[in-house]
Wavefront OBJ file of the C-alpha trace (Angstrom):
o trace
v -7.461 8.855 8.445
v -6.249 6.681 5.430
v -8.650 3.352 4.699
v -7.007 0.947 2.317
v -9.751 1.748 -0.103
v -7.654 5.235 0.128
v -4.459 3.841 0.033
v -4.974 1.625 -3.217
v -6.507 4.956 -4.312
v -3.545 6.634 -3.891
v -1.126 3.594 -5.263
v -3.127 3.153 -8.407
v -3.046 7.526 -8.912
v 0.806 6.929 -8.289
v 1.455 4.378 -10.818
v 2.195 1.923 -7.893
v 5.664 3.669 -7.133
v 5.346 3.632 -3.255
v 4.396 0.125 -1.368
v 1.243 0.874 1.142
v 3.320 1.496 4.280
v 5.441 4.398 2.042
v 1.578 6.044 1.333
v 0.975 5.879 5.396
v 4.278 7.287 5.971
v 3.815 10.356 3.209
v 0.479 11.209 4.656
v 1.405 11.372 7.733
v 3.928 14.194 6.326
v 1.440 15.601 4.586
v -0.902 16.463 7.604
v 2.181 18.019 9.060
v 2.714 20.440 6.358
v -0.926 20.354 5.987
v -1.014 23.237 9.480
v -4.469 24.151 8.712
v -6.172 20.843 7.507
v -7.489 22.151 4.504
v -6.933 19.006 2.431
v -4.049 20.602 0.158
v -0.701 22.284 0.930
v 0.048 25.956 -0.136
v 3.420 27.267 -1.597
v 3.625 28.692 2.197
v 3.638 25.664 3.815
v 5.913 23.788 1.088
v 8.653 26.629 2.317
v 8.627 25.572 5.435
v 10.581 22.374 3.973
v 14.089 23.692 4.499
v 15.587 21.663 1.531
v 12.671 22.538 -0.677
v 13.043 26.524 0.486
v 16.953 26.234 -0.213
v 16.129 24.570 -3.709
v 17.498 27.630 -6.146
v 14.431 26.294 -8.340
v 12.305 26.304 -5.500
v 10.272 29.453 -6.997
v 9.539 27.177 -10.091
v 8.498 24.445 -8.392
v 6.230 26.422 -5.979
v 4.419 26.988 -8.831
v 3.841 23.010 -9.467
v 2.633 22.403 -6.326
v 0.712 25.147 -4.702
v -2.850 23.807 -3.988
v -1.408 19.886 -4.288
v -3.728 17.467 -2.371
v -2.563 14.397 -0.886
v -3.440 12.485 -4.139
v -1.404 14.526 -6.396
v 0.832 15.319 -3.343
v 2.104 11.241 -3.866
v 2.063 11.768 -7.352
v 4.543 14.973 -7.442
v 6.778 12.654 -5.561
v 6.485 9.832 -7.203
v 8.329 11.021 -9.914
v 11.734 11.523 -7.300
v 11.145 7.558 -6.687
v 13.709 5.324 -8.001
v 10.748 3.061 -9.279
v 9.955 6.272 -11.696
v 10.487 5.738 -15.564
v 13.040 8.000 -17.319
v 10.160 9.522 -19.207
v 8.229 10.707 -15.929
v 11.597 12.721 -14.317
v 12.234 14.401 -17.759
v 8.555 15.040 -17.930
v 8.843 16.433 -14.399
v 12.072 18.724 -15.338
v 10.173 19.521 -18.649
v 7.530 21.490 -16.259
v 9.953 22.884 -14.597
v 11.406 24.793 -17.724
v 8.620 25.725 -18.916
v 7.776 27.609 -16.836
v 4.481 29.653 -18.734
v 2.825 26.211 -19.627
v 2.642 26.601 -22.443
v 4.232 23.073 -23.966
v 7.071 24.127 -25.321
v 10.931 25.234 -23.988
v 13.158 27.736 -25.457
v 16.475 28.919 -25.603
v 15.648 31.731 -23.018
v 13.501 29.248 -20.605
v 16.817 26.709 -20.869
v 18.890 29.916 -20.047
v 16.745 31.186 -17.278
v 16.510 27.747 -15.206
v 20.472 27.929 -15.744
v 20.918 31.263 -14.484
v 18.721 29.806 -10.864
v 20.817 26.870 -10.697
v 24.748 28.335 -11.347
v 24.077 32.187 -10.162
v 27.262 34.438 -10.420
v 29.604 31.313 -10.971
v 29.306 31.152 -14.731
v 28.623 34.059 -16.741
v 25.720 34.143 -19.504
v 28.361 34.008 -21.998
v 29.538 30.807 -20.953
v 26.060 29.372 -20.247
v 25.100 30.303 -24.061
v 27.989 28.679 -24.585
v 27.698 25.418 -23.160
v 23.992 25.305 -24.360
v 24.319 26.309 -27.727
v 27.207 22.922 -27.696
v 24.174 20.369 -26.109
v 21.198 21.649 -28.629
v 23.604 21.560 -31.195
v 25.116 18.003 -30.600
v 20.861 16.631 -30.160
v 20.574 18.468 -33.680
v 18.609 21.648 -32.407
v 19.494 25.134 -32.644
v 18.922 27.861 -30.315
v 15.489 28.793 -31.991
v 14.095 25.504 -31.650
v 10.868 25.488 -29.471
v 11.275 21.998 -27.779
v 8.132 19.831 -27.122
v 8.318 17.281 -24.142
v 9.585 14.607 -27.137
v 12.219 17.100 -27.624
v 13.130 16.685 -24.206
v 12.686 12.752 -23.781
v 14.826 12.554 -26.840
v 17.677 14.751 -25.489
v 17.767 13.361 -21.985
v 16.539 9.630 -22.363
v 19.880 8.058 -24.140
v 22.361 5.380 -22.891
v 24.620 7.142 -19.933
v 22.613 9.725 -18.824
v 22.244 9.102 -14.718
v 18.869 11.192 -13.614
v 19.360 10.643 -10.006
v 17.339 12.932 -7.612
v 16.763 12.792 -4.175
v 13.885 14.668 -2.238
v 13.625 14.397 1.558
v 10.236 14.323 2.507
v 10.790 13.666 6.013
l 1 2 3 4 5 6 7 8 9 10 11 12 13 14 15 16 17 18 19 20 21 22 23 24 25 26 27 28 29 30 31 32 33 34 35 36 37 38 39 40 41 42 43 44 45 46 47 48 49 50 51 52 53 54 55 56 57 58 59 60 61 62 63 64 65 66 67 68 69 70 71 72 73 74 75 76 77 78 79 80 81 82 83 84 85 86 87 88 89 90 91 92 93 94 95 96 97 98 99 100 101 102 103 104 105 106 107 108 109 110 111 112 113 114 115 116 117 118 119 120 121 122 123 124 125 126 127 128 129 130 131 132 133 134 135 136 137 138 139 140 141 142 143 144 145 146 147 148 149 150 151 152 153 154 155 156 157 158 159 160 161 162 163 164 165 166 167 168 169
C-alpha cells in the first residue's frame, strides 16, 4: 500500500511528471505485473505487456528495465510523459542505442537499432545510406563515437516532433 509520504517519494524521484492520482494508478499496474510481489518486475513479466513484447526494440529495452522497482518503474515512464523535457526522451533513446553502456554510440549501434526497427523493408545499403546523409548534415561522420551531447545536439533542434506513446494499462 502507497502512503503519501510514498507517493511524494515517488513524484519528487519522477521529477513531478505524474500528478498523485497518476502514481496510484501506475502502482496499481505495477503489482499486476509485479505476479510474485517481489518489489521489482523482471524482463519476464515486462513481456507479458503485449505492446511492449511486440516493440521490435523490445530486446533493448528489456535490458533497461529488468529488476525496475516501482520507484524507478515511474521514472522509466516518466520519460514517455508529455510533461518530459526533450533532453530526458533523447537521453532515454540514447540508452537504447547504446546498447553495451558504455557512453558512447556508433555507426554500427545506429545501424543495428535500424536494422530492429525497418527489418527486410530497407536494405543495409540504403540504411548506410540514409545515415551516412543525417551524421553528415549534424557535421559527424560515420566514425564519430557520439556522447549523449552528441545526441541532444542532433535531435533537440526546432521541428523535430519526439512524440511517444506507451500504454501502461
Amino acid at each position: 500500500m502507497l502512503t503519501q509520504y510514498d507517493i511524494e517519494d515517488v513524484q519528487d524521484h519522477c521529477d513531478h511528471l505524474f500528478a498523485q492520482q497518476e502514481i496510484v494508478s501506475l502502482y496499481q499496474r505495477f503489482c499486476q505485473l509485479d505476479r510474485n510481489s517481489k518489489g521489482f518486475i523482471s524482463a519476464d513479466e515486462f513481456l507479458c505487456v503485449p505492446e511492449f513484447a511486440m516493440n521490435p526494440l523490445s530486446q533493448r529495452l528489456l535490458k533497461m528495465v529488468d529488476g525496475l522497482n516501482f520507484k524507478d518503474f515511474v521514472a522509466f515512464l516518466s520519460t514517455f510523459s508529455a510533461k518530459a523535457s526533450v533532453a530526458q526522451q533523447i537521453e532515454l533513446i540514447f540508452k537504447v542505442y547504446d546498447s553495451d553502456c558504455n557512453g558512447k554510440v556508433t555507426f554500427d549501434d545506429i545501424m543495428e537499432v535500424l536494422r530492429d526497427l525497418t527489418g527486410s523493408f530497407i536494405s543495409d545499403k540504403q540504411r548506410e545510406e540514409v545515415l551516412s546523409q543525417v551524421l553528415h548534415e549534424a557535421g559527424y561522420t560515420r566514425d564519430s563515437l557520439l556522447l549523449l551531447n552528441d545526441f541532444i545536439k542532433i535531435l533537440d533542434h526546432p521541428g523535430l516532433k519526439m512524440e511517444v506513446e506507451v500504454p501502461i494499462d
